[in-house]
GUSEKOL-25503 format. One line per field, with one value per residue (C-alpha): residue number from 1; x, y, z; residue in one letter. Coordinates in nm, 3 decimals. Each point is the difference from the previous one (the first is absolute). Example, Ala and Ser with C-alpha at 12.3 -4.5 7.8 and 13.67 -1.06 7.14 Angstrom:
2
resi	(1/2)
x	(1.230/0.137)
y	(-0.450/0.344)
z	(0.780/-0.066)
resn	(a/s)
% end
This chain:
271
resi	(1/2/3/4/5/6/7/8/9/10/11/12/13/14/15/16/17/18/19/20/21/22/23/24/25/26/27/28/29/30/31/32/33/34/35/36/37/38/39/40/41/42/43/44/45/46/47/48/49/50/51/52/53/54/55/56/57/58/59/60/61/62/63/64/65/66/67/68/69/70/71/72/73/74/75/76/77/78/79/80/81/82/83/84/85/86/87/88/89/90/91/92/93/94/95/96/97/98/99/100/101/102/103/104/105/106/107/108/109/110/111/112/113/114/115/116/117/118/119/120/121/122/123/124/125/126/127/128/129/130/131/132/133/134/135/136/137/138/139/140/141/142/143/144/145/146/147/148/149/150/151/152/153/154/155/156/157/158/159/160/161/162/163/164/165/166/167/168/169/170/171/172/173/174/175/176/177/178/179/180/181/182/183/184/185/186/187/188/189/190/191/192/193/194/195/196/197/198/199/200/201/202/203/204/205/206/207/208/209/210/211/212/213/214/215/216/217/218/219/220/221/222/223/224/225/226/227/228/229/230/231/232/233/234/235/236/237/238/239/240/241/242/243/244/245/246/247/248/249/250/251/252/253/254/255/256/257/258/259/260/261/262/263/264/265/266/267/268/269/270/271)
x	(1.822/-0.268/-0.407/-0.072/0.230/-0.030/0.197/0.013/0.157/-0.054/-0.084/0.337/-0.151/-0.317/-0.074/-0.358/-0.017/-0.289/-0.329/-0.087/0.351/0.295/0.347/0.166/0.375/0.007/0.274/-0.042/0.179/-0.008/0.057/0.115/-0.119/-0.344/-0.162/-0.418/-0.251/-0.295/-0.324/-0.242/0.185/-0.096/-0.357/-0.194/-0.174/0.320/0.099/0.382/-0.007/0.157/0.185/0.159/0.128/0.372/0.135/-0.288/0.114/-0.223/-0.002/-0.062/-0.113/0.190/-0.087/0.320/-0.037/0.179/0.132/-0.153/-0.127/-0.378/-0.103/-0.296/-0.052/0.164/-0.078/0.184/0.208/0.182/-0.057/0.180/-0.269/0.199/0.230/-0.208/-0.155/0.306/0.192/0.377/-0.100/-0.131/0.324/0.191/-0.150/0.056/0.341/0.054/-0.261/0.247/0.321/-0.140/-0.149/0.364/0.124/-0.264/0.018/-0.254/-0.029/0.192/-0.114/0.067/-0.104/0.292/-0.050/-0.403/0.030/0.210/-0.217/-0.304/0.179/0.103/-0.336/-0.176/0.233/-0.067/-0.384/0.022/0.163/-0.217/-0.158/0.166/0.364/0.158/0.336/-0.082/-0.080/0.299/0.223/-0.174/0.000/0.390/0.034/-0.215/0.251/0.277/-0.120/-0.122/0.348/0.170/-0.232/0.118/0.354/0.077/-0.060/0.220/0.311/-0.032/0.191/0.387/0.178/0.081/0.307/0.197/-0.252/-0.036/-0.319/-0.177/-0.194/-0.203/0.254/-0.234/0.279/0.171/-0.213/-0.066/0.157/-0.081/0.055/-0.060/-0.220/0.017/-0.288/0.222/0.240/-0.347/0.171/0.140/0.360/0.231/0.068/0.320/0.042/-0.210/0.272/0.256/-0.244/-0.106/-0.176/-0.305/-0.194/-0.175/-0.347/-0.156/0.151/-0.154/-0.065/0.039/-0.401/-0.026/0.266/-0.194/-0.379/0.236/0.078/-0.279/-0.189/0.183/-0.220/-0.316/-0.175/0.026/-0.177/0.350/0.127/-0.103/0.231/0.247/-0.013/-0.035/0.320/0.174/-0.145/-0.242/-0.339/-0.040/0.001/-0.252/-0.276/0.024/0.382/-0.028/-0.270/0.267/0.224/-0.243/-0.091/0.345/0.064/-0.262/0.161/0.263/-0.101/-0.260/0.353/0.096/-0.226/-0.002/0.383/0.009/-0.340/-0.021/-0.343/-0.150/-0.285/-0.283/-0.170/0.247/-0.165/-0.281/0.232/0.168/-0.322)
y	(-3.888/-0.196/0.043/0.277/0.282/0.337/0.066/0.258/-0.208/-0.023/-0.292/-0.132/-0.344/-0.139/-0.364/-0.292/-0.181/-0.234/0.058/0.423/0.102/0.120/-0.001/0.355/0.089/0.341/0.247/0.183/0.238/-0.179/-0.311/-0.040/-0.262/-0.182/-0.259/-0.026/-0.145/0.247/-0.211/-0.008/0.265/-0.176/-0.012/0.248/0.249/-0.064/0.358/-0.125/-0.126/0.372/0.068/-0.325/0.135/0.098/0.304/0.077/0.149/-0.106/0.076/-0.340/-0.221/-0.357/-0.303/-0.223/-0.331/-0.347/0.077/0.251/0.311/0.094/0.322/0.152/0.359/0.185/0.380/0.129/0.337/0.011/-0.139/-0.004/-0.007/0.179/-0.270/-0.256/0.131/0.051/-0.310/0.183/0.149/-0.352/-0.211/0.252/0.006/-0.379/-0.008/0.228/-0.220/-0.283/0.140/0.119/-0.401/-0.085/0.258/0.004/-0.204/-0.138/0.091/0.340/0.331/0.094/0.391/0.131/-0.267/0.028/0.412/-0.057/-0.228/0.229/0.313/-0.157/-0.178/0.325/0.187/-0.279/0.022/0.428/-0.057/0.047/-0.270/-0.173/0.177/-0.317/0.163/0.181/-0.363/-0.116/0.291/0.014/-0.338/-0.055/0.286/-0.204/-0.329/0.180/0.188/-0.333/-0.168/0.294/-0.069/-0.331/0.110/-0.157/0.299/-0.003/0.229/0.229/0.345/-0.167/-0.292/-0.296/-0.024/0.353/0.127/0.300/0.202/-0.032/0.317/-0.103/0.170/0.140/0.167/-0.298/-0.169/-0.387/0.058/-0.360/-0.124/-0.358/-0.136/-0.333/-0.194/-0.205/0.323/0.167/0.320/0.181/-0.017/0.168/-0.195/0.073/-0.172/-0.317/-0.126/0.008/-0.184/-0.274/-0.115/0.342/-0.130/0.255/-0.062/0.252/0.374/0.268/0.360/0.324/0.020/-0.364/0.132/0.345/-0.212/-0.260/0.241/0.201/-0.305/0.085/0.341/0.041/0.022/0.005/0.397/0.109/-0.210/0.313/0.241/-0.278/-0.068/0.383/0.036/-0.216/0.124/-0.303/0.171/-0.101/-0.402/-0.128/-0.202/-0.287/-0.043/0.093/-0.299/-0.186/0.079/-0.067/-0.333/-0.108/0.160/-0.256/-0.290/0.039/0.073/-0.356/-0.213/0.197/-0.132/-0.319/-0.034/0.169/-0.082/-0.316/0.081/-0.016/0.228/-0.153/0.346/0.079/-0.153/0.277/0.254/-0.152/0.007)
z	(-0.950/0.132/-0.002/-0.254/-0.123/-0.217/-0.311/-0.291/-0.278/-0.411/-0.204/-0.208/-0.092/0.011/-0.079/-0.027/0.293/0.088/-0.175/0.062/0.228/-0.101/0.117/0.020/0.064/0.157/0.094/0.385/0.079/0.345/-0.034/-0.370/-0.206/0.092/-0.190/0.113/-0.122/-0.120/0.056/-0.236/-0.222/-0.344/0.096/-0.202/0.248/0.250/0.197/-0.051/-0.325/-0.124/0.331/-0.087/-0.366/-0.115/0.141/0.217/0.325/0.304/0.407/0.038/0.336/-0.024/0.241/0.045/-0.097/0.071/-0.392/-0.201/0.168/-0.076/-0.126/0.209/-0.127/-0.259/-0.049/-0.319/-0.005/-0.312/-0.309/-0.368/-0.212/-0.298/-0.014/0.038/-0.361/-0.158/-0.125/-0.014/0.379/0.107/-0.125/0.133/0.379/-0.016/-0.105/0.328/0.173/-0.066/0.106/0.354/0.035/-0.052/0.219/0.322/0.302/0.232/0.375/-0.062/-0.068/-0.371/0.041/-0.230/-0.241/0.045/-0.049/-0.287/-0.178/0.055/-0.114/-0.360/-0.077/0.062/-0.244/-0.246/0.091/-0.116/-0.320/-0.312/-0.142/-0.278/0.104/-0.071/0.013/0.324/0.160/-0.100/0.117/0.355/0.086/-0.124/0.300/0.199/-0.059/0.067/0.361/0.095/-0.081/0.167/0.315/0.000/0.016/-0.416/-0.230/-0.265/0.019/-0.294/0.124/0.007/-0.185/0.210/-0.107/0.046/0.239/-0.211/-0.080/-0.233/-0.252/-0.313/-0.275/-0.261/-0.203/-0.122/-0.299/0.123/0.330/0.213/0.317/0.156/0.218/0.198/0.147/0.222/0.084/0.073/-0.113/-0.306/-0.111/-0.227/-0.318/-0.047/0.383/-0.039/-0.281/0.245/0.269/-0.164/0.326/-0.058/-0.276/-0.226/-0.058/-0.114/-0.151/0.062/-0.211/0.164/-0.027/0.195/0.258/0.059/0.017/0.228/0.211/0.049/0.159/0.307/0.026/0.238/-0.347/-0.349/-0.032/-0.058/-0.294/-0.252/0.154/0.031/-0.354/-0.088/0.184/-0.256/-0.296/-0.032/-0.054/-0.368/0.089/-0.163/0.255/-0.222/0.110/0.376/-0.022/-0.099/0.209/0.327/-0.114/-0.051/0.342/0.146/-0.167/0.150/0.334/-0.091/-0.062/0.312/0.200/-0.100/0.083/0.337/0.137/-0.157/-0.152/-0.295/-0.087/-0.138/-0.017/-0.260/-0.337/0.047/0.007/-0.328/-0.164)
resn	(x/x/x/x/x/x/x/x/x/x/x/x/x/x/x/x/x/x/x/x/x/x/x/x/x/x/x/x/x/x/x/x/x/x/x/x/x/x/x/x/x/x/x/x/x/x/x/x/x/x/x/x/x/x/x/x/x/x/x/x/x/x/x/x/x/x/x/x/x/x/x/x/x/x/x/x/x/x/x/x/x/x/x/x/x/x/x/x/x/x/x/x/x/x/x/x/x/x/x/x/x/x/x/x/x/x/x/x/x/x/x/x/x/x/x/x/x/x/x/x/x/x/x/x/x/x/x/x/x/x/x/x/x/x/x/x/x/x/x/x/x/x/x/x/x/x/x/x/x/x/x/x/x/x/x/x/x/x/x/x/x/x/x/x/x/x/x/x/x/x/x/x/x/x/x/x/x/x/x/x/x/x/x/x/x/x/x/x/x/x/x/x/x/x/x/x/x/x/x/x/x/x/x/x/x/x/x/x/x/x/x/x/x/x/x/x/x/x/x/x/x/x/x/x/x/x/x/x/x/x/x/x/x/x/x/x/x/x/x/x/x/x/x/x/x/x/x/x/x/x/x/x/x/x/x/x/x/x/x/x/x/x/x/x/x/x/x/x/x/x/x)
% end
């Protein structure tokens, strides 16, 4: 690229530079991650200072530049303005926000990965305000399509060990089955003490399993018939709560092993 150069991209990270500019990291569908400086973005009456936000999208007109590329003109198309007001929806389009930064390149188009993002900050923008829960179970669906993208999703259908499927057993009071971070995948408990070399990290309830597993969906509008299906309907919200946030510690410790990334995101969505 050379001269000027058109892009659609949204804001990920957004940083001071100099006394009014600011220093923007933007995913493209084109040409994946950019990093430009917004001129005079910080300045009060400045036309970019709210182009240059988080998760604004923008067709944008870049000038290349010996280091940092120069925003020209930015005309926004999408915005997330529901988030943006809503501390569990905000935390949680960072903590995706974060994972993508880890996960984009530069100088290659990212559409999949550029769609993707879009799709699950705009289901995260819809929710209701103040449906912590809800923010929580969309963007652990969100984690795990984005890990899947990347080709590390965690394995949650057979056990690594026997190869065997895998069906959350509701019939059999405190029925368990392991998960392991390093594995990636679940396994059979009665297998992992005759493979000392899977380690067990976590064990999982047949509620955990079904939620596990039902990340893997388009969406989450069919968890209620899912759970219906298994004679689940009188769960209290309180416990599926539960259950999603430990759900998204694991998938955080996840992360952190296989991406080698730790999500700083994270303490608002502990709060």
């Amino acid at each position: 690229m050379s001269g000027t150069y058109k892009a659609t991209g949204i804001n990920l990270k957004a940083i001071p530079i100099g006394e009014n500019d600011r220093l923007v990291t933007i995913l493209t569908p084109e040409h994946g991650l950019i990093r430009a400086i917004v001129p005079g973005a910080r300045k009060t009456k400045s036309s970019l200072g709210g182009r240059s936000a988080l998760f604004v999208v923008n067709n944008l007109l870049i000038a290349k530049g010996r280091s940092l590329d120069k925003i020209t003109q930015a005309e926004t198309v999408i915005t997330y303005k529901k988030s943006i007001g809503d501390l569990g929806k905000l935390a949680a389009s960072q903590y995706l926000a974060e994972i993508v930064l880890a996960q984009a390149l530069s100088d290659h188009p990212q559409e999949e990965l550029y769609q993707l993002l879009l799709l699950h900050l705009g289901r995260l923008n819809d929710l209701e305000q103040g449906d912590h829960t809800g923010s929580i179970a969309h963007l652990c669906q969100g984690i795990f399509h984005l890990l899947a993208l990347g080709g590390i999703a965690p394995q949650v259908y057979d056990c690594c060990i026997t190869k065997q499927s895998i069906e959350p057993n509701f019939s059999t009071p405190n029925w368990q089955i392991g998960f392991s971070i390093e594995s990636g995948s679940t396994v059979e408990l009665a297998a992992a003490t005759e493979d000392p070399s899977v380690i067990v990290n976590y064990r999982f309830t047949a509620l955990d399993l079904l939620l596990f597993q039902h990340l893997s969906d388009p969406n989450l509008d069919r968890l209620d018939l899912t759970i219906d299906q298994f004679s689940l309907e009188m769960i209290s919200d309180v416990e599926l709560a539960s259950v999603w946030r430990r759900i998204e510690r694991i998938l955080r410790q996840y992360i952190h092993y296989h991406l080698n990334l730790q999500i700083r995101s994270a303490a608002l969505i502990d709060l």
